[in-house]
C-alpha positions in Angstrom: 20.2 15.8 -3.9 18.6 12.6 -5.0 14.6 11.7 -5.5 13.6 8.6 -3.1 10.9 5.9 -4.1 9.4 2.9 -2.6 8.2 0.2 -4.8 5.9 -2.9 -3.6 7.6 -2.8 -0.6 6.5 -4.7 2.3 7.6 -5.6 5.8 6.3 -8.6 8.1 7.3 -9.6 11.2 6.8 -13.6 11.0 3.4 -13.9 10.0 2.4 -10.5 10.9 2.4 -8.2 7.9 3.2 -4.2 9.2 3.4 -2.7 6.0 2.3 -4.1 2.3 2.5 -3.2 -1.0 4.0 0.4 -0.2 4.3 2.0 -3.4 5.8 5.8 -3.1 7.9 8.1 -5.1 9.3 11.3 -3.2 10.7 14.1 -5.7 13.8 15.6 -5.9 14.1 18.4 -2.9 10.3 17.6 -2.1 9.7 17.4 1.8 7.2 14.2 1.7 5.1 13.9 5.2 4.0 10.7 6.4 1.2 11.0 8.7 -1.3 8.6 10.4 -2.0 7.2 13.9 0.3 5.3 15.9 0.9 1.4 14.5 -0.1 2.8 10.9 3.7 2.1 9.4 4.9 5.9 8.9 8.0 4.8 11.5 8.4 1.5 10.0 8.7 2.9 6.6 11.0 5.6 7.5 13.4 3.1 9.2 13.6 1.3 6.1 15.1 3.8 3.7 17.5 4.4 6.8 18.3 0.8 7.0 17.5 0.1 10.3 14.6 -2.4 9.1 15.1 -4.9 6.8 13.3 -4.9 4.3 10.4 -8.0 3.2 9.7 -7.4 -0.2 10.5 -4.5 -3.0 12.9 -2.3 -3.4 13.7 1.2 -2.2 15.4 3.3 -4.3 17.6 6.4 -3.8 18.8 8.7 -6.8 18.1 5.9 -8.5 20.0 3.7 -6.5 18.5 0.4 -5.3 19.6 0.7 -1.1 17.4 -2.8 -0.1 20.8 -4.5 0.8 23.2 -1.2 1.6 24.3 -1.0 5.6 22.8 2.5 6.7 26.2 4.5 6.3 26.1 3.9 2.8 23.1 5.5 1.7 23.8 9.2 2.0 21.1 10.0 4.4 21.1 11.4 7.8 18.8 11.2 10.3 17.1 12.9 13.2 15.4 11.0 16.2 12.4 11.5 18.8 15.2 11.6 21.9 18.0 13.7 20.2 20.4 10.5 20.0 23.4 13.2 21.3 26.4 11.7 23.1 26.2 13.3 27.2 29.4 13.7 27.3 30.3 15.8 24.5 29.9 19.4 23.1 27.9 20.6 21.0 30.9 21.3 18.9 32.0 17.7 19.2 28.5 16.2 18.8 28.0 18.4 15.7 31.2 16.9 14.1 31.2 13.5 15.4 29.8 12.0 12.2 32.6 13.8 9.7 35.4 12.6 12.1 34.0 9.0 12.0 34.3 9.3 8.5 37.6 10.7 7.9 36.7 14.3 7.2 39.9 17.0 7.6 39.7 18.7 10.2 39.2 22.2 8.4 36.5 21.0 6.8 34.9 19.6 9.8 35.3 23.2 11.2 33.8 25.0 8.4 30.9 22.7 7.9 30.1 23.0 12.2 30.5 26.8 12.0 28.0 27.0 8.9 25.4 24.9 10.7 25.7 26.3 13.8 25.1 29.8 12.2 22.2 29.0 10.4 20.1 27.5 13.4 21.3 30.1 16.2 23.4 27.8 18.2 26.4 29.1 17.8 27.1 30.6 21.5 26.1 27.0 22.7 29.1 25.4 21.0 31.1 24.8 24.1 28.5 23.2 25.9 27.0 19.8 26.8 23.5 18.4 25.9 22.4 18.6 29.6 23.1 22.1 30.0 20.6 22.4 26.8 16.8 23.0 26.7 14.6 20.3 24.7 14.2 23.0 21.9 18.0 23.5 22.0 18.9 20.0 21.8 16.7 19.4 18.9 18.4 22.4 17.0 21.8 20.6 17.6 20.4 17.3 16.8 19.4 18.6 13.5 22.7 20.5 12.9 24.2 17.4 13.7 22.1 16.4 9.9 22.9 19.3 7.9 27.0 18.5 8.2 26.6 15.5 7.0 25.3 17.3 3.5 23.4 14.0 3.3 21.0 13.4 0.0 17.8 12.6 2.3 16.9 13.9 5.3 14.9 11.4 7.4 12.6 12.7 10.3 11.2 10.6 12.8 8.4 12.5 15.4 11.6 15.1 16.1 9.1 17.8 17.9 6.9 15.7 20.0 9.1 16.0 22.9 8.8 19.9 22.8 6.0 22.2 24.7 3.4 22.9 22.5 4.9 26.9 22.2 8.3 25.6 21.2 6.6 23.3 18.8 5.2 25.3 16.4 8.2 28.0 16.9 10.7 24.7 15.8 8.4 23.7 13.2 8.5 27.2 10.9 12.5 27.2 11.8 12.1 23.3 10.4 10.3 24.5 7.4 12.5 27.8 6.6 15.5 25.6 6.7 14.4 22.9 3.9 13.7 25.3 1.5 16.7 27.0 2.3 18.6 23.6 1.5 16.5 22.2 -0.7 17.7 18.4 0.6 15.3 16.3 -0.1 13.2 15.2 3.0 10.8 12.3 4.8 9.1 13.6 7.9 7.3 11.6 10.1 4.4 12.3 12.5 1.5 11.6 14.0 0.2 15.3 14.4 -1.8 16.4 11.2 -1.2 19.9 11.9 2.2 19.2 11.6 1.7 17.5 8.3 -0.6 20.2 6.7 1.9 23.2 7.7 5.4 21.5 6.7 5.3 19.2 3.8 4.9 20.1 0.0 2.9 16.8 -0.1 1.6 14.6 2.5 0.9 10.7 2.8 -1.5 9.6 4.5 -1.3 5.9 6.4 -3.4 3.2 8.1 -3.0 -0.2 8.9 0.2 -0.2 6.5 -1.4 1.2 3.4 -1.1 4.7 2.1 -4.8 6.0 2.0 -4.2 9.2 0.1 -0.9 10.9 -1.3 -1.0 15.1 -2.5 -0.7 18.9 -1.4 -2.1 19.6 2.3 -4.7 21.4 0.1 -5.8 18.4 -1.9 -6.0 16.1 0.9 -7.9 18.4 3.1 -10.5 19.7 0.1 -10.9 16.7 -1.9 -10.5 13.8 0.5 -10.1 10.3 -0.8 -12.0 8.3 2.0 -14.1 8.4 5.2 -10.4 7.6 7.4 -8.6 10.8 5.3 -11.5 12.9 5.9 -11.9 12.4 9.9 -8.6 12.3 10.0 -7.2 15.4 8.7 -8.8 18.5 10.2 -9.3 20.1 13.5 -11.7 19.6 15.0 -12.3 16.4 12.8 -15.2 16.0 10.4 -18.7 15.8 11.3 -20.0 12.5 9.9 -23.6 12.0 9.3 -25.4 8.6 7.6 -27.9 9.6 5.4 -29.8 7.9 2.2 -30.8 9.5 -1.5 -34.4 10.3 -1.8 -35.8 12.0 -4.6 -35.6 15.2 -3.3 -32.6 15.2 -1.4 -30.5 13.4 1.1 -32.4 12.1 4.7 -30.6 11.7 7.7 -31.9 10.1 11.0 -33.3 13.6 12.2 -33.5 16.3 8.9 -33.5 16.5 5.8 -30.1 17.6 3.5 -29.9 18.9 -0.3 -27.2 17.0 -2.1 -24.5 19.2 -3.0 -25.1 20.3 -6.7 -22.1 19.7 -7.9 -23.0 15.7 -6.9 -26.6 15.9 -8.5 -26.5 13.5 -11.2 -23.8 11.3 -9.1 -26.2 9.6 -6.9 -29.5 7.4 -6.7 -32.4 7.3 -5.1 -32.4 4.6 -2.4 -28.4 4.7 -2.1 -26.8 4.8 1.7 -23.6 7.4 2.1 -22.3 9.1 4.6 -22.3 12.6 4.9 -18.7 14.9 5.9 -19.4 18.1 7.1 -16.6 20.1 8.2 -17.1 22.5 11.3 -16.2 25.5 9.7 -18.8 25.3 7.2 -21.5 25.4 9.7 -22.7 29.1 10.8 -24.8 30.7 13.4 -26.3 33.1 10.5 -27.8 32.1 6.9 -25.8 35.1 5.3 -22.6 33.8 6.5 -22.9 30.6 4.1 -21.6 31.2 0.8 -23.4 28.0 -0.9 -26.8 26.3 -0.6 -28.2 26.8 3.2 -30.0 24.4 4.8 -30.8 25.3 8.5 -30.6 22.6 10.8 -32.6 23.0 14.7 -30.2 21.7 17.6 -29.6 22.5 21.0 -25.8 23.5 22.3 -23.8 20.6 24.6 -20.9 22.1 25.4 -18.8 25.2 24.0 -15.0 25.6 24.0 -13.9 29.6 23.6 -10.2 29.7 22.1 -10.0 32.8 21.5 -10.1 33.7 17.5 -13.5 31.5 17.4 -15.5 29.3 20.1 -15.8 25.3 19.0 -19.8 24.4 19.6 -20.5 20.8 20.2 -24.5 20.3 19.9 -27.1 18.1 19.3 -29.8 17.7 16.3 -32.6 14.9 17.1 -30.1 12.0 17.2 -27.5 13.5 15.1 -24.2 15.4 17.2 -22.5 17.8 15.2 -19.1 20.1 15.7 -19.6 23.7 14.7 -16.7 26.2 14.3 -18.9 29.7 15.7 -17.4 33.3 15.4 -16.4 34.5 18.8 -18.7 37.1 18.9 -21.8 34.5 18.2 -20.8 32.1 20.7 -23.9 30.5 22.5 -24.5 28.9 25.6 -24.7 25.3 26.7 -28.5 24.7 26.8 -29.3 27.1 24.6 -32.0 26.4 21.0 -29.9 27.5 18.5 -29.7 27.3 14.4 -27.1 25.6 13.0 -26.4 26.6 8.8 -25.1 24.1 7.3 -23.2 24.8 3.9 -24.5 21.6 1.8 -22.5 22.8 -1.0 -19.4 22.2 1.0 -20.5 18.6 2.2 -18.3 15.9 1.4 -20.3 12.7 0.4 -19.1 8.8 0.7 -20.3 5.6 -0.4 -22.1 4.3 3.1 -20.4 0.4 2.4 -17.0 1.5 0.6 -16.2 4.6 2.6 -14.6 6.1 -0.8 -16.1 9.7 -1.4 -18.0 9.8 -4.7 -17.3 12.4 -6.9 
């Protein structure tokens, strides 16, 4: 097992810079998440520490281990892809071993190591077959297995479940998650999907534009977010955001009137722009359901989306649009007057020019 670190790394194509500055350490049998939109990095970085990208600037280091200048077999980690990456024309007994044989493994030990792998993700009666004769879910499983023999000190995950159904997803990604802890390897995962991110990884990173915005538990990132980006980004359905200025006696947005959270009271000034996060599920249909200070809030419902365990509201307050998460059993109608509590203890607040939440 080894612990993983980036330090002032950077990576420019020509005079394009993709990533800068990239300073990251990733513990011993942590599995580290790097999350953002597409173009943020999170690939570019991963394909780094594999040795597939050549590095600009800094140094990545494995167990301690500077790697910058080692070809990718010589960095004990093993990696699983988007598209599978298995050879057609083999078995899944022969793609799961391919990697020992190429490096000189006995045969026994080849054997053992297949059998062991194959046991632990279920694919054992598949052994004797080819990757076409596979579903997505079951190529991934071999893909992955074709990792685990390798016994390699970092696991490297690149996007390895966007190709699935969105059932088979989120059945692969507990199976994903039981089997780290069961191995305790340590482990980069990228993706794109923030659910993803907040259900697998022991920490998370988040990226943009090549710099990380906010590193720490799913729980961190999600209660105390570091930014404007972080909070919008992370969540589902995404933070309302609402521009508002300090008054005297509160916060004043472009159609009602807020109290500032009183854990914030002596933070801000009067006169001072911010931006208001409000997360959907702290807006209710009822005053008793808000745990903190209420402040009721007039609007009229847009459109609703019923999924079952709750309904999504989308409505409109003067000039303002906010995303409510509704109890099933409350769920309005599009036109209808409704009141929308809003939990102003639970707002997040951010400088209006930096975008950094105050705190």
């Amino acid at each position: 097992m080894a612990d993983l670190a980036f330090n002032g790394v950077a990576k420019r194509y020509g005079d394009v810079g993709v990533i800068e500055g990239l300073d990251l350490a990733i513990h011993d049998h942590e599995l580290m998440v790097l999350v953002g939109p597409s173009g943020c990095g999170k690939s570019t970085a991963l394909r780094m520490i594999a040795g597939l990208e050549e590095i600009s600037a800094g140094t990545i280091t494995i167990g301690g281990r500077v790697v910058n200048h080692l070809p990718p077999k010589d960095r004990d980690i093993a990696m699983v892809f988007q598209s599978y990456a298995l050879y057609p024309h083999m078995t899944v007994r022969e793609n799961l071993g391919f990697g020992l044989r190429m490096r000189g493994t006995p045969a026994p030990e080849i054997g053992q190591r297949v059998t062991a792998a194959a046991e632990m993700l279920d694919i054992g009666h598949l052994l004797g077959r080819k990757p076409k004769d596979l579903s997505g879910g079951q190529r991934q499983r071999v893909a992955v297995g074709r990792a685990i023999v390798r016994q390699p000190a970092v696991f490297l995950f690149d996007e390895p479940l966007s190709n699935l159904d969105a059932k088979l997803r989120v059945q692969t990604r507990a199976e994903l998650t039981r089997l780290q802890q069961s191995l305790g390897t340590t482990s980069v995962y990228v993706t794109h999907d923030q659910v993803e991110a907040m259900t697998m990884g022991h920490r998370i990173t988040v990226m943009r534009a090549g710099k990380i915005q906010q590193v720490g538990t799913p729980a961190e990132v999600y209660q105390h977010p570091a930014n404007v980006f972080v909070a919008q980004f992370i969540g589902t359905p995404p933070m309302n955001l609402v521009a508002a200025t300090v008054t005297d006696s509160g916060l004043q947005t472009s159609s009602f009137p807020l109290p500032i959270p009183a854990r914030l009271r002596g933070s801000l000034q009067a006169g001072q722009k911010v931006s208001l996060g409000i997360r959907p599920e702290t807006i209710a249909s009822r005053i008793d359901a808000v745990r903190g200070t209420a402040a009721a809030v007039e609007a009229v419902v847009d459109v609703v989306e019923p999924i079952g365990h709750e309904s999504i509201v989308y409505a409109t307050a003067g000039s303002e649009r906010l995303v409510a998460i509704f109890d099933p059993h409350e769920t309005p109608h599009a036109g209808e007057r409704i009141t929308m509590v809003i939990d102003a203890d639970a707002m997040h607040v951010f400088d209006a020019a930096t975008e950094l939440a105050i705190s």
